[in-house]
C-alpha positions as CSV (number, residue, x, y, z in Angstrom):
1,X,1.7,16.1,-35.9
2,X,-1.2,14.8,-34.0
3,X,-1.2,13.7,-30.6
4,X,-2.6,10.7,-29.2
5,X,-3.7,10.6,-25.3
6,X,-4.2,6.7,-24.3
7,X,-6.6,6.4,-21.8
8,X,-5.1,5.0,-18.1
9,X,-6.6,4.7,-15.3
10,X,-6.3,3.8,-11.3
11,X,-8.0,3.6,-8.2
12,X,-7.7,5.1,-4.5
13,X,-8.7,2.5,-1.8
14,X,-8.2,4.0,1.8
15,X,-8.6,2.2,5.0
16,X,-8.2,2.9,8.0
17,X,-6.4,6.3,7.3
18,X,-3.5,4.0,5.0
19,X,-4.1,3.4,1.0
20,X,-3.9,0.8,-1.0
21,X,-0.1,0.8,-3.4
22,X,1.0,-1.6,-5.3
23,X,4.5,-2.3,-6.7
24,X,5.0,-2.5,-10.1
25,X,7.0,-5.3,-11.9
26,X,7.0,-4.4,-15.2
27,X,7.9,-1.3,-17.0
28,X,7.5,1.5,-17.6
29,X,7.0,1.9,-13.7
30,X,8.9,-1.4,-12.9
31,X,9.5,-1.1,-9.0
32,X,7.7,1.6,-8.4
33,X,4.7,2.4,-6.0
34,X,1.4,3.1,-7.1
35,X,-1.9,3.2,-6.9
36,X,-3.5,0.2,-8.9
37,X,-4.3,1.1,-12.4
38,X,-3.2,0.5,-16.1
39,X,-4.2,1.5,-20.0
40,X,-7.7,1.0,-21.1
41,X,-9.2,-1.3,-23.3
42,X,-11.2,-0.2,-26.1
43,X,-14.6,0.5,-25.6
44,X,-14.1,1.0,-21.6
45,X,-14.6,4.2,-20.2
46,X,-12.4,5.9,-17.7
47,X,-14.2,4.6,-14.3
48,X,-14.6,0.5,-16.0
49,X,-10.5,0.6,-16.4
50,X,-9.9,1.8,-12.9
51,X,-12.5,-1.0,-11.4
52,X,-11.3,-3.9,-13.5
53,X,-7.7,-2.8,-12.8
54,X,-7.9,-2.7,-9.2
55,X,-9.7,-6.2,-9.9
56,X,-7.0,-7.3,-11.8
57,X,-4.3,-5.9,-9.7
58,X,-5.1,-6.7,-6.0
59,X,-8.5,-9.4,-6.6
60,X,-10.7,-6.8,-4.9
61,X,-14.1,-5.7,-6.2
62,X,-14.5,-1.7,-6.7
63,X,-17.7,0.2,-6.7
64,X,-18.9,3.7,-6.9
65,X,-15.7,5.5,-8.4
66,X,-15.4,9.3,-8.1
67,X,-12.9,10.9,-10.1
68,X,-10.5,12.3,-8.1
69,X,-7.6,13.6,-10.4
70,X,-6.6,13.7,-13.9
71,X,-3.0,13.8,-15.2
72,X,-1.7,14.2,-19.3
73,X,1.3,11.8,-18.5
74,X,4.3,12.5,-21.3
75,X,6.0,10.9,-23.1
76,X,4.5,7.5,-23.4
77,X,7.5,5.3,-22.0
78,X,8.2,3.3,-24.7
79,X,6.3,4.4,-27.1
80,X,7.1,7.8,-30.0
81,X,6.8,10.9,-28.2
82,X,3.4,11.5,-30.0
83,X,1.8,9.6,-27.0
84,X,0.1,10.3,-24.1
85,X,-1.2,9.2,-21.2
86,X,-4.2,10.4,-20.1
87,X,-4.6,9.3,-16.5
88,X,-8.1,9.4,-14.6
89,X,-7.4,8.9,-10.7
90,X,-10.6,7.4,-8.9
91,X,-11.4,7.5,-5.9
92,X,-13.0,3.8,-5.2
93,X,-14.8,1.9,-2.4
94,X,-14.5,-2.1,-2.3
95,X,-17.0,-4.5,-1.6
96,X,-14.5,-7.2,-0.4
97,X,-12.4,-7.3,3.0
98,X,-9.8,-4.7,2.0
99,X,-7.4,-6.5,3.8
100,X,-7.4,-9.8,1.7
101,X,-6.4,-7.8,-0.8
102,X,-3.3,-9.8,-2.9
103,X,-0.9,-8.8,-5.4
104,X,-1.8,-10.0,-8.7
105,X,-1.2,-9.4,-12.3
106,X,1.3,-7.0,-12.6
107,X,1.7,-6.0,-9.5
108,X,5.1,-7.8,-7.6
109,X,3.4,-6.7,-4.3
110,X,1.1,-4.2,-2.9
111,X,0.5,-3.0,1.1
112,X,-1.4,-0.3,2.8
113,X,0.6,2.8,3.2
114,X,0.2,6.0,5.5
115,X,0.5,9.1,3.2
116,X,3.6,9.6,5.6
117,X,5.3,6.3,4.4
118,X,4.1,7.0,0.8
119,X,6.2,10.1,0.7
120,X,9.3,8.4,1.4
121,X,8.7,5.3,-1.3
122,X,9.4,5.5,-4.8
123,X,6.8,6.5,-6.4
124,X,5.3,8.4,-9.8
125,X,4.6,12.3,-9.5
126,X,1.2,11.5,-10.1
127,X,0.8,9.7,-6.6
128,X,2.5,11.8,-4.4
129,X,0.3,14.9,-5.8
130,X,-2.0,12.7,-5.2
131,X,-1.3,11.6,-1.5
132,X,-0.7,15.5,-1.0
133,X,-4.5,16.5,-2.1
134,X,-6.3,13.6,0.0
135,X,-3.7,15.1,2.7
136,X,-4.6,18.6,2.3
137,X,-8.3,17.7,1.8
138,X,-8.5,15.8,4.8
139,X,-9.8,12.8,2.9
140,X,-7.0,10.1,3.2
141,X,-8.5,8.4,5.8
């Protein structure tokens, strides 16, 4: 049997040493805190999803995303355990005001977050390993 990786894909926007979560209100992640992303369209690449998603997500405009982590996410939540998820984390700068960010889409409600706070929300694996990298990097500011 074949596997299938579908292409996902969020962003990192810091801010004065907090980053940018949102709060997911529909599944699979309903109600939990992450960083804004979702699945790919066809025909994007990796770095288009994470831009448009943030876009999508919090109405801010991303530019010049570095991949920061990648993650094979399994099984696909509601979908045959053929699936995967094949999750490109970028780290992203915005263009706009960061802080007229605004939840939107999908997203119930977003905030900026101390890696401190972070660790005590609920939250995927993904973006606490995440959080603990930028920590231990020195770059979540």
């Amino acid at each position: 049997m074949t596997s299938l990786h579908r292409p996902a894909s969020s962003a990192i926007v810091r801010h004065n040493g907090r980053l940018l979560l949102v709060k997911r209100s529909k599944p699979p992640a309903e109600s939990l805190f992450a960083f804004p992303g979702g699945r790919g369209e066809d025909g994007e690449t990796p770095e288009e999803t994470a831009l448009r998603e943030l876009f999508e997500e919090t109405g801010l405009t991303g530019t010049n995303p570095r991949l920061f982590a990648t993650y094979v996410l399994y099984p696909d939540p509601g979908g045959p355990d053929e699936h995967h998820f094949s999750l490109s984390v970028f780290i992203v700068d915005v263009e706009d005001d960061p802080m007229a960010a605004a939840a939107r889409s999908d997203a119930a409600e977003l905030g900026w977050y101390t890696p401190r706070d972070i660790l005590t929300l609920p939250a995927p694996p993904s973006v606490i390993d995440c959080v603990e990298r930028l920590v231990k990097s020195g770059e979540e500011a």
